[in-house]
DOMARLUM-394805 format. One record per atom (N, C-alpha, C): residue in three letters; x, y, z; atom name. Coordinates in pm, 1 decimal, always signed. Layout:
N
ALA|X|Y|Z|CA
...
This chain:
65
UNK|+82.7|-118.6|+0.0|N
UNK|+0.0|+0.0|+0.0|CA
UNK|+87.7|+125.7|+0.0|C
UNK|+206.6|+141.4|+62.9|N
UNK|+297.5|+213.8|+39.2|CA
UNK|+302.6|+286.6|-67.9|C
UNK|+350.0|+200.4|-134.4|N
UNK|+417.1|+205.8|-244.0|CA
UNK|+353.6|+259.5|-354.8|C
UNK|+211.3|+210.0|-345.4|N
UNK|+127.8|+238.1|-434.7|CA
UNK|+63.6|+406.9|-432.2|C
UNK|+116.0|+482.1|-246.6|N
UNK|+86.3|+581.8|-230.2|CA
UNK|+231.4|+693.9|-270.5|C
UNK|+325.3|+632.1|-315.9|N
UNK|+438.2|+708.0|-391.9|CA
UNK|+534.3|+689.4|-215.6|C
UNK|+515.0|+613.1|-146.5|N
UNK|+598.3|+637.7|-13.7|CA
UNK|+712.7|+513.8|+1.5|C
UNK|+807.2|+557.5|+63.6|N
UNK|+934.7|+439.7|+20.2|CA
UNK|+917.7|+349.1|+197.0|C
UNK|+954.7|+248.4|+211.0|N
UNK|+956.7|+191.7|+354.4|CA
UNK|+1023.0|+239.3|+442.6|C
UNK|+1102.4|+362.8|+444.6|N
UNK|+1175.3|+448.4|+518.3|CA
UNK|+1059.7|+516.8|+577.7|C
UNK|+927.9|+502.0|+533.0|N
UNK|+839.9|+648.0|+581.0|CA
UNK|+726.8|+572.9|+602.4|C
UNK|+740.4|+468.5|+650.5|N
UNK|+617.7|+387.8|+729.7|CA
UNK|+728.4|+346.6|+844.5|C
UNK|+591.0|+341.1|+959.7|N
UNK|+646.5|+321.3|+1112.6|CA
UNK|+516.1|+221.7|+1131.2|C
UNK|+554.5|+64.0|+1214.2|N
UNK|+469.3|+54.0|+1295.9|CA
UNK|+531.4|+22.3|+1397.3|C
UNK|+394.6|+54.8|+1487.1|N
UNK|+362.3|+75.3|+1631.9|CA
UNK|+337.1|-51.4|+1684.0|C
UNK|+334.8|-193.9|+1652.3|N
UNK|+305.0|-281.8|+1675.0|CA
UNK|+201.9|-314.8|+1753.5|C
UNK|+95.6|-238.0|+1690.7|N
UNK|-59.5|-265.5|+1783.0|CA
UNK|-87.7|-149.1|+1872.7|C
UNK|+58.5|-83.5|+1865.9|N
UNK|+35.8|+10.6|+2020.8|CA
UNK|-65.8|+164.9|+1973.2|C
UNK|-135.9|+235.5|+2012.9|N
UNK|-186.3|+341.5|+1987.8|CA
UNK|-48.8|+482.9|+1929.1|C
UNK|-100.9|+502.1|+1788.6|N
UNK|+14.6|+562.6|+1748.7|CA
UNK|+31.2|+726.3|+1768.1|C
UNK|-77.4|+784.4|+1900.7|N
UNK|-81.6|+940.7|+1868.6|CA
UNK|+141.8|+956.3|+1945.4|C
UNK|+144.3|+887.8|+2070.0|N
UNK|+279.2|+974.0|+2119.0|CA
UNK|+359.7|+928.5|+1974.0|C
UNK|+378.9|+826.9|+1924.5|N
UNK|+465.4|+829.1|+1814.0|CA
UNK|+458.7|+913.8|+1744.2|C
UNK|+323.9|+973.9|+1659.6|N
UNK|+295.1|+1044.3|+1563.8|CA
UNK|+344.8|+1180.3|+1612.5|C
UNK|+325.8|+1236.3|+1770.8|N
UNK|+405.3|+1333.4|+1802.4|CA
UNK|+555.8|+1344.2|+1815.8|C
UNK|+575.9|+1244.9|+1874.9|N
UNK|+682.0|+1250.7|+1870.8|CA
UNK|+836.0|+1262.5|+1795.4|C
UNK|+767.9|+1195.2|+1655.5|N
UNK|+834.3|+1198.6|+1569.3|CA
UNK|+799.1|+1317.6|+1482.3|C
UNK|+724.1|+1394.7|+1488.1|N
UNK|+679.7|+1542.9|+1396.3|CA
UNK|+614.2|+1536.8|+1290.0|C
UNK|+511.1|+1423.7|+1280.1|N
UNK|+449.9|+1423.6|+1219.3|CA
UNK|+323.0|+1467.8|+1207.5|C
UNK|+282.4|+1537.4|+1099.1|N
UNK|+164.0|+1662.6|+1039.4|CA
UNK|+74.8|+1585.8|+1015.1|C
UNK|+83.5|+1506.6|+925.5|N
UNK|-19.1|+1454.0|+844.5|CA
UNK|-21.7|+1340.2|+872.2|C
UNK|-134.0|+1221.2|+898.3|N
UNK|-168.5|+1093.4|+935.6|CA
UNK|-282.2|+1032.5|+915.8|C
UNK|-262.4|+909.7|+763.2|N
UNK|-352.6|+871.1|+750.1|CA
UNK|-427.0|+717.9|+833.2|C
UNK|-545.7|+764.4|+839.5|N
UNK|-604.1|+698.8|+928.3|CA
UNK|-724.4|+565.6|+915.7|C
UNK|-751.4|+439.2|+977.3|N
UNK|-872.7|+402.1|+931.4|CA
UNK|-925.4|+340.7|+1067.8|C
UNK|-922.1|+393.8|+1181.3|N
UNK|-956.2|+364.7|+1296.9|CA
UNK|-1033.1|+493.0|+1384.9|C
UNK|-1193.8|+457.5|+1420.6|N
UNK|-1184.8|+612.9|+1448.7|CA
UNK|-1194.0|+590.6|+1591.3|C
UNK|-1108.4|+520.2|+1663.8|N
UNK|-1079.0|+519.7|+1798.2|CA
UNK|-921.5|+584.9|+1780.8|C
UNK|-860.3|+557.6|+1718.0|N
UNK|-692.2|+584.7|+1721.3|CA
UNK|-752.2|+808.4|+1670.9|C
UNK|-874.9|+836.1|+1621.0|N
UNK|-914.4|+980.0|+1573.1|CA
UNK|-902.2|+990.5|+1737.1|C
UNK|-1019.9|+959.2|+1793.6|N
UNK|-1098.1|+1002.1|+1932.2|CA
UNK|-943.4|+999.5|+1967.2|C
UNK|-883.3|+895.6|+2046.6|N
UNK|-769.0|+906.4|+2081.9|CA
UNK|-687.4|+1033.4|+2021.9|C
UNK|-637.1|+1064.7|+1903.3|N
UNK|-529.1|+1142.6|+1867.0|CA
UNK|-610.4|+1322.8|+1915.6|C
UNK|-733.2|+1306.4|+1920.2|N
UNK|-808.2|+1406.2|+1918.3|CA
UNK|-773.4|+1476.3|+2101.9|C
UNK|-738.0|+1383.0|+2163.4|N
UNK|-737.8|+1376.0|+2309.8|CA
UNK|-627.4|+1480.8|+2357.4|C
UNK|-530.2|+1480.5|+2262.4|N
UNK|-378.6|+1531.6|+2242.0|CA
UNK|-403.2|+1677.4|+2189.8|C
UNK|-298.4|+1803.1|+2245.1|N
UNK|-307.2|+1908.6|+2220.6|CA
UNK|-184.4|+1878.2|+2110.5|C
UNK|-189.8|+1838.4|+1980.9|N
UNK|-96.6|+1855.9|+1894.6|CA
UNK|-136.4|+1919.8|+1778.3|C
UNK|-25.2|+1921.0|+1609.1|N
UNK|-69.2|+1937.2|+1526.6|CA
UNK|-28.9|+1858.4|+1419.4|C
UNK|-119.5|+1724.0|+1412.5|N
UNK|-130.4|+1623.7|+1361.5|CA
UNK|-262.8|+1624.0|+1258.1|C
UNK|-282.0|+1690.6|+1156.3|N
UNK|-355.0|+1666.9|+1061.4|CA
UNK|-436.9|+1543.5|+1067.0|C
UNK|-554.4|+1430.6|+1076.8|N
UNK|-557.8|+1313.6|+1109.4|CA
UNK|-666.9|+1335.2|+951.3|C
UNK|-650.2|+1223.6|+841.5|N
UNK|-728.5|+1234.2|+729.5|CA
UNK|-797.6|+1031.5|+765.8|C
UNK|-854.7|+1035.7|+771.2|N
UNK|-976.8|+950.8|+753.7|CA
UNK|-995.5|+885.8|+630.1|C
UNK|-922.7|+760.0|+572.5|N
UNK|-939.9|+681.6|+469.5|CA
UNK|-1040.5|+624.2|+516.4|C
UNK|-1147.2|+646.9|+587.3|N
UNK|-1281.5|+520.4|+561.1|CA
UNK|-1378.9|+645.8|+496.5|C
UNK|-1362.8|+765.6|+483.4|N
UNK|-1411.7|+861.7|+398.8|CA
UNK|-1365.7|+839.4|+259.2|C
UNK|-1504.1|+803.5|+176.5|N
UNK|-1494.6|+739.0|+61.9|CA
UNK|-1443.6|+871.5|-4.3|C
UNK|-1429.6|+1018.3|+13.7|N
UNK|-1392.6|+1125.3|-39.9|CA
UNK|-1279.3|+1200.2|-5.7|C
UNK|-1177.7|+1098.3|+73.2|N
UNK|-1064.3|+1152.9|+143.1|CA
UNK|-924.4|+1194.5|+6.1|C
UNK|-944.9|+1132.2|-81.7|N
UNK|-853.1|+1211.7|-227.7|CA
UNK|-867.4|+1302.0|-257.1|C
UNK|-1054.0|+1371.1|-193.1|N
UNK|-1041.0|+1552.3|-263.8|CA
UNK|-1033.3|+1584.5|-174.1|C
UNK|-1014.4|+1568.0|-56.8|N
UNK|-996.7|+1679.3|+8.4|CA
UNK|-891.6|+1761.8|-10.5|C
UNK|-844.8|+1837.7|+66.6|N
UNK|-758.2|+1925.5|+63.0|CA
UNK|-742.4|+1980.8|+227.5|C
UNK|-551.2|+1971.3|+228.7|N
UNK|-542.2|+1954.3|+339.6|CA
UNK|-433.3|+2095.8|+402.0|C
């Protein structure tokens, strides 16, 4: 799926099951695509600035971010 999104395996992280908002902060990441909307509620919990885009939104390609 990567790959197919133009992204090299250098720029995927997993969390091994674990809830990924401190990673996603921690590491400085803006933008995060998503298909869990407990890991949203969760990231939502956090005073950060983590963009969170929602792939179970059948219209998440137009958006604009």
């Amino acid at each position: 799926m990567a790959s197919e999104m133009g992204l090299s395996g250098n720029n995927v992280v997993f969390t091994d099951r674990q809830l990924k908002a401190e990673t996603l902060i921690k590491m400085g990441i803006n933008i995060h695509f998503e298909n869990s909307d407990f890991e949203l509620q969760y990231l939502n919990t956090f005073n950060h600035n983590v963009v969170v885009i929602m792939i179970t939104d059948p219209y998440w390609r137009d958006l604009v971010y």
